[in-house]
N, C-alpha and C positions, 0 to 999 in steps of 0.2 A: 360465353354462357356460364362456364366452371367459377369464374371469377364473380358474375352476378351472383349465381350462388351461396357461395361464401360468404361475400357481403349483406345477402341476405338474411345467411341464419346467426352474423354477429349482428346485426340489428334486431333478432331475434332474441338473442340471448343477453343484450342487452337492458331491452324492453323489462325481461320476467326479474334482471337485478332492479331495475327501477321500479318496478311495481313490487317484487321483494321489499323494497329501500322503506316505500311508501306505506306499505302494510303496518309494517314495524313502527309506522310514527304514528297511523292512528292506533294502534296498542299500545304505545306509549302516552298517549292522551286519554285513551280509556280502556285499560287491560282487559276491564268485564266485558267491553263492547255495547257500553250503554249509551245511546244519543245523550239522554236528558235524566239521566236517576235522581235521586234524592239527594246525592251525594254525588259533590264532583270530585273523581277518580284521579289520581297521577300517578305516573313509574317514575320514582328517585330511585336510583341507586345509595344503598346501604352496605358500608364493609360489615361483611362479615367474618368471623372467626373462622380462618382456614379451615380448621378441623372440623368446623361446623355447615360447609358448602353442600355436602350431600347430604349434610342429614334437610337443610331449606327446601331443598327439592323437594326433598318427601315429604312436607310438612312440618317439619320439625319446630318446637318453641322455644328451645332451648338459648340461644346467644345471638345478643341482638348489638348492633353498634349504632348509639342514637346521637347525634349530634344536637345541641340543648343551646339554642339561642340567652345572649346575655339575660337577666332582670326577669325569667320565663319559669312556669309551674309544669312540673315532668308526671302525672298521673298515670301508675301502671293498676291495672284492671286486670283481674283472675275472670274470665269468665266462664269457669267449673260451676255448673249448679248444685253440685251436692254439697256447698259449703266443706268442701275437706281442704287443708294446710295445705302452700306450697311455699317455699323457701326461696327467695328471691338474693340474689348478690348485685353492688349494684358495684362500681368503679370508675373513678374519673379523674381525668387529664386535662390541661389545659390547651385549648386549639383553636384554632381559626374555624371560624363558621364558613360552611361549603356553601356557593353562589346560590341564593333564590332562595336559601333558607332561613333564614333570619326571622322573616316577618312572616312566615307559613305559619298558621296553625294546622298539626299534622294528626292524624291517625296513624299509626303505624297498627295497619288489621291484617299481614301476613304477608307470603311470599306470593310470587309468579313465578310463572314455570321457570323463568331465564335466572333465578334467585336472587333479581330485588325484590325491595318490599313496595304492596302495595299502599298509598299513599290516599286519604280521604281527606279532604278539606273539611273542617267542622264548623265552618263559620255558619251555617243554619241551626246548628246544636241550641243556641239561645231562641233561634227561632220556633221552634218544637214549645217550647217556654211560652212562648209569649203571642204563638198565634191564636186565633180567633178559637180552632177548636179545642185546644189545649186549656183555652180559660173561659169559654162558657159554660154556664150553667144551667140548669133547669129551673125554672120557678120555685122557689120556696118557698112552704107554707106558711101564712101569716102568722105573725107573730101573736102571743096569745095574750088578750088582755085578762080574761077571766078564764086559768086555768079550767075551771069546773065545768065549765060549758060547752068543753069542747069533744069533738068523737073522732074516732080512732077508726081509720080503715082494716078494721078486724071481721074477718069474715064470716061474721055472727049473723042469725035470725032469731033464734030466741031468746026472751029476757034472762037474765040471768038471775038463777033461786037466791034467796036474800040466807047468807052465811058468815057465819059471825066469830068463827076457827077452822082450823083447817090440819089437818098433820102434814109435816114435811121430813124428808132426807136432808138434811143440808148437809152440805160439805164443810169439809176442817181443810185447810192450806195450810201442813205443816213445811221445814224449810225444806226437805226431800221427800213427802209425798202427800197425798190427801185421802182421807176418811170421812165418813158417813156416819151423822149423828141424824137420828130420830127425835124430831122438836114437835111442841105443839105450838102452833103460830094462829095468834086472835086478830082481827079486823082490826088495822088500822085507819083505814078510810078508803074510799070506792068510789068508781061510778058507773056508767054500764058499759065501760070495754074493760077497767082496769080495778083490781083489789088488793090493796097494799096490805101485807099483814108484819105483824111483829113477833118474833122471836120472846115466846114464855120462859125461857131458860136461862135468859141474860138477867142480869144482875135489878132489881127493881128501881136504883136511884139512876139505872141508865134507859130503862123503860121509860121512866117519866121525864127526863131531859128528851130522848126522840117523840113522845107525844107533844113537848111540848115548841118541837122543829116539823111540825108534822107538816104546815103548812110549806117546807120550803120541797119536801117533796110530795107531789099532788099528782092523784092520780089524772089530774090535767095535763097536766105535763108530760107524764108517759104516755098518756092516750096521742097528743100531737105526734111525741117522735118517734111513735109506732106508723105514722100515718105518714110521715115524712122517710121513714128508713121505707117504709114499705113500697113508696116510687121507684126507689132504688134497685131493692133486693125481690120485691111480690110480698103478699102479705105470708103473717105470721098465724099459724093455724090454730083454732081453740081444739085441742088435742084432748083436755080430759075434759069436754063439752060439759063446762060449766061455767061458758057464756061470755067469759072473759079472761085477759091475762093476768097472773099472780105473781106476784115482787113480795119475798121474803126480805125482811132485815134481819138480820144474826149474824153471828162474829164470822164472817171468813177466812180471815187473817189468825191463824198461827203461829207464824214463825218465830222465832225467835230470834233470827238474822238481824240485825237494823238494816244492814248493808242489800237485803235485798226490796226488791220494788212489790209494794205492798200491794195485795190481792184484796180491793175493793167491790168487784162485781163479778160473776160468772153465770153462765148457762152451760147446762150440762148434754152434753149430745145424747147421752140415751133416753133422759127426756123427753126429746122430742124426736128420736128418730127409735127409740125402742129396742129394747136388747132378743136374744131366744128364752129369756128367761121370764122377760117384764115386757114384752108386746104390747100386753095390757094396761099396762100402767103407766102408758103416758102422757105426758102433762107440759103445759106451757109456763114456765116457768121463770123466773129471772131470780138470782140472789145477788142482795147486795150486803155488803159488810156496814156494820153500825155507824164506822167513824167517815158520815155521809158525807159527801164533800157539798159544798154549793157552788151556784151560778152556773161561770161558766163549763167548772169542773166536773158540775155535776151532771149538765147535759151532754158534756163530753162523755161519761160513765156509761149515763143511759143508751145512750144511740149505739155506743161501742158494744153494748151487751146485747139489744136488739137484734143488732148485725148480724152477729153469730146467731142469734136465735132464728133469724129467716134466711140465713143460707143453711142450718141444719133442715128447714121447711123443704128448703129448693132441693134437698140431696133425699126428703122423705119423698118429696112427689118423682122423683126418678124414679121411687121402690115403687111407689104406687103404678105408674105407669107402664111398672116392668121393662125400664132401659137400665142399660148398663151400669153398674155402679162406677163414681169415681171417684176416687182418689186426691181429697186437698191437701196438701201439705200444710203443715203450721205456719210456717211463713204466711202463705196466700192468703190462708183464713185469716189471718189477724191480721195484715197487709188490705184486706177485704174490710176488714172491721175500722183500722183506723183510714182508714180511705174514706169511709162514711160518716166515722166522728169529725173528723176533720172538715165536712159539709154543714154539721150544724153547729160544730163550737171555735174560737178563736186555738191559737194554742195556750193548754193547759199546761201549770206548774208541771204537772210528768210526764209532758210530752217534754216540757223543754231543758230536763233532766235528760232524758234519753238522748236528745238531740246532743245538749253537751258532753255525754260518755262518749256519741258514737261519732264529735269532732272529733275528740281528745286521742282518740285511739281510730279512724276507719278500717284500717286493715283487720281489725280485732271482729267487727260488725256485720257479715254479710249480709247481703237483699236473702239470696235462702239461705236460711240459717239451717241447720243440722241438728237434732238432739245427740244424732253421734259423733259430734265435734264440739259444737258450741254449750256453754253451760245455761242450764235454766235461767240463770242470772241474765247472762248473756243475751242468748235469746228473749229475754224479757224487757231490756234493757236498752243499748246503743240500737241492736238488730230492730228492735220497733220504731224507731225513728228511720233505720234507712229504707224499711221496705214503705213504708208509709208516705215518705219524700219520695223516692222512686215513682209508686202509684201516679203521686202525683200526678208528676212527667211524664209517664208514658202509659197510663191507661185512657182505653178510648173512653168519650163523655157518656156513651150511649146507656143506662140502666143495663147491669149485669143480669137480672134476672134471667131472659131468655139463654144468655150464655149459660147459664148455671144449669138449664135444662138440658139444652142439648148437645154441649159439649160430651164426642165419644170417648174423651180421655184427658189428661192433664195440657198435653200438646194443643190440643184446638181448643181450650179453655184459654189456655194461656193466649193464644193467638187471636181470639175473638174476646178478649180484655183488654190485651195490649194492642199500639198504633202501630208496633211495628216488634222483631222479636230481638229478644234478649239480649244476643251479642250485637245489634245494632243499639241498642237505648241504653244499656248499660256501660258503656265507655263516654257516652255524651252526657250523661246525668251525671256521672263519674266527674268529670269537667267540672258543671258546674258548682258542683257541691264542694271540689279542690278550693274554687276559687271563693267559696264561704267560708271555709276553711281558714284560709290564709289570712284574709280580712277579720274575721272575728274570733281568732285562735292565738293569743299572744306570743309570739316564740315557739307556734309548736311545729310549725312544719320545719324539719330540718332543709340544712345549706348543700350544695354540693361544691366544697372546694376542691382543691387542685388534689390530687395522687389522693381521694379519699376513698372508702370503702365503706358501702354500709352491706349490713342482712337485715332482710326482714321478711319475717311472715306474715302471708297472706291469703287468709279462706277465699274459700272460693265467692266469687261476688261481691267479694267487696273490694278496695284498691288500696293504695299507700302513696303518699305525695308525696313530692321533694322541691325545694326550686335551685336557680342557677343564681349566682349574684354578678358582677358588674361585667366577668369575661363570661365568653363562650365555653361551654364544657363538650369536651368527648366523653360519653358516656357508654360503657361495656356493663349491657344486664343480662342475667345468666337464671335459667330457669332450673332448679336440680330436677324438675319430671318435665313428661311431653304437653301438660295443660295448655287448654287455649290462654293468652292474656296479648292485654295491646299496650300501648305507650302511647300518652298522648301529650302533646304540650300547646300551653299558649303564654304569651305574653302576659305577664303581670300589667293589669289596667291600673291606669292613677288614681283612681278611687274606686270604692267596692259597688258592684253590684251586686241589685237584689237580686234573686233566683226565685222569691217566695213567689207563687202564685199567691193572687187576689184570693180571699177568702170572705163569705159570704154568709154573715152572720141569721140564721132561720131561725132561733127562737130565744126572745130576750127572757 
């Protein structure tokens, strides 16, 4: 009986090693424990830096050991949203690539308890790209044959009094700040949603060349892409009920800089959302600078300045409704703004300036930019193209408006705009854009040879490339703070793909 026993309870303790054994390998097939996520999960073991074993456990970002497939683009991502500096060191050796890794495209998104890292296959990353919901669209409104004929979903009932001047506040953009000139501004041309006037204090041989461009901006035309931003965003409110919206021309531009990106259009938020001082005195308003652009560019201007105009509405009807105030950062707002220009115009000459700063340099560029990091330049500049590409890719298709109401704070703004959150979409847009990079970037993405070392900095949200050339690289990157970032790599493909979503031209 003593001897059954016995044999018993090693069959016993047997058992719990086997099912121990078994545990362990479906955690090694999916650490999170997910049947079917979005992402399929792996455990590779990764060396890591002795000295750096305890700090993995506890999370730690600091030293990572990435092994970097021959002919393959190595993209590390900050994903710090305050845009603040972190200093990266990167180091590399020449080595034999470790079994099954060659042809992985990896995530490297952190450790597990046992201190490997865990491992995300990104081969859907393009698919995010290119699925159905990612590039449908909404109907967009026909295209206008006879500017003048057309009406603006402006949330008017009465005619609007026939006025033939107006005074205005217009702003100055000098190259570090702005000021407020008091102009008299006369009727340039109208209809009954929209009244163009002209700046009296501009020079009179520049008066008479914009009357005599007057037709290329028509209050037709901002009446459509007031009615077309307004699907997007909710309408735009007649604030100082006088029946319709007003576009100032007058110099907005200042600067004296060449070097910075010229301030062609603005709306001003206490216009339409009212100060303690000026409650009263507000007004729907749009200015735009003299040196008008056309066509395409020019409906890119308008719709980009609407935009702001009806998400300042959407943050007025929060006051009114007495919900919470919140809080947009600059980034989102203008990330908001050219997300909707980019629905009615192709890309513009300055959009695709910013695009080429923010190749030239990414790590320079963040998605949130910082005014206490990044310069007005800056932020004006490369950062407008990458939050605006980002959008792209990971905001949902559904009209922001409702989000914009009841969103209780940044966080569920941001999550009820995007498909998915920030340190998920921002390593895989990251990807993408590497790999635009390298294709349309002559010589700019550096090499990682043998015993090399680079530094570099990188704001938070945005990344920095590298690729591998013909051997395989051991790669030692070193974080000098505890920031989140990831590492990503894929094979350099034999020809370039596009990333550009389909774009959808609304009004010729």
């Amino acid at each position: 009986m003593g001897r059954h026993t016995g044999f018993l309870l090693c069959l016993a303790m047997l058992s719990m090693v086997v099912a121990g054994q078994f545990g362990m390998a479906l955690t090694a097939v999916d650490p999170l424990g997910n049947s079917a996520g979005r992402h399929e999960l792996l455990s590779v073991s990764v060396d890591e830096q002795s000295s750096a074993a305890a700090d993995v456990n506890r999370g730690s970002q600091r030293f990572r050991t990435i092994h970097v497939a021959p002919n393959s683009l190595l993209v590390i991502t900050s994903l710090d949203t305050t845009g603040s500096p972190h200093m990266f060191h990167l180091r590399s050796e020449r080595t034999a690539v470790p079994p099954g890794d060659s042809a992985r495209n990896a995530l490297l998104s952190g450790a597990n308890n046992d201190g490997t890292m865990r491992v995300a296959a990104i081969d859907d990353a393009r698919d995010l790209v290119d699925s159905p919901r990612s590039t449908q669209r909404k109907p967009r409104p026909a295209t206008i044959a006879d500017s003048g004929r057309e009406t603006a979903s402006f949330d008017l009932e009465n005619s609007p009094q026939k006025v033939v001047g107006r005074r205005f506040i217009a702003p100055r953009y000098g190259n570090n700040s702005v000021s407020d000139v008091m102009v008299a501004g006369s009727l340039l041309a109208e209809d009954s949603n929209v009244a163009i006037y002209l700046d009296q204090s501009l020079p009179d041989e520049l008066k008479v060349a914009l009357r005599s461009r007057s037709s290329i901006l028509s209050p037709g035309l901002v009446s459509q892409l007031v009615k077309g931003v307004s699907e997007h965003l909710g309408p735009i409110h007649d604030l100082d009920q006088d029946g319709r919206l007003s576009v100032l021309i007058t110099e907005l531009d200042c600067q004296s800089d060449n070097e910075s990106v010229p301030v062609l259009g603005c709306v001003r938020p206490s216009d339409f959302m009212g100060t303690d001082s000026n409650a009263a005195e507000m007004a729907d308003i749009v200015y735009l600078d003299h040196r008008l652009p056309s066509g395409n560019d020019l409906i890119a201007l308008l719709s980009h300045e609407l935009a702001h105009a009806s998400v300042y509405c959407r943050l007025r009807d929060r006051v009114v409704k007495q919900k919470q105030p919140i809080e947009i950062p600059e980034w989102l707002h203008e990330g908001i703004a050219h997300y909707v220009e980019r629905q009615f115009a192709e890309d513009t000459s300055v959009f695709l300036e910013r695009r080429e700063q923010f190749y030239q340099t990414p790590h320079r560029f963040p998605v949130c930019s910082s005014p206490l990091v990044s310069s007005r330049s800056d932020r004006r500049g490369g950062s407008r193209a990458a939050v605006a590409r980002f959008l792209e890719f990971g905001i949902r298709r559904e009209p922001l408006r409702q989000a914009l109401l009841d969103a209780e704070n940044l966080e569920t703004l941001l999550a009820s705009c995007l498909r998915d959150d920030l340190q998920t979409l921002l390593p895989a847009w990251s990807l993408l854009e590497a790999e635009d990079i390298y294709w349309t970037t002559d010589g700019q993405v550096p090499e990682l040879n043998f015993d090399c070392s680079i530094t570099q900095e990188v704001l938070g949200t945005a990344f920095t490339v590298v690729k591998s050339g013909a051997y395989p690289v051991r790669l030692e990157v070193s974080c000098e703070d505890d920031s989140e970032w990831t590492a990503l790599t894929v094979a350099i493909s034999e020809s370039p793909k596009s990333t550009e979503l389909s774009m959808t031209r609304s009004v010729e």
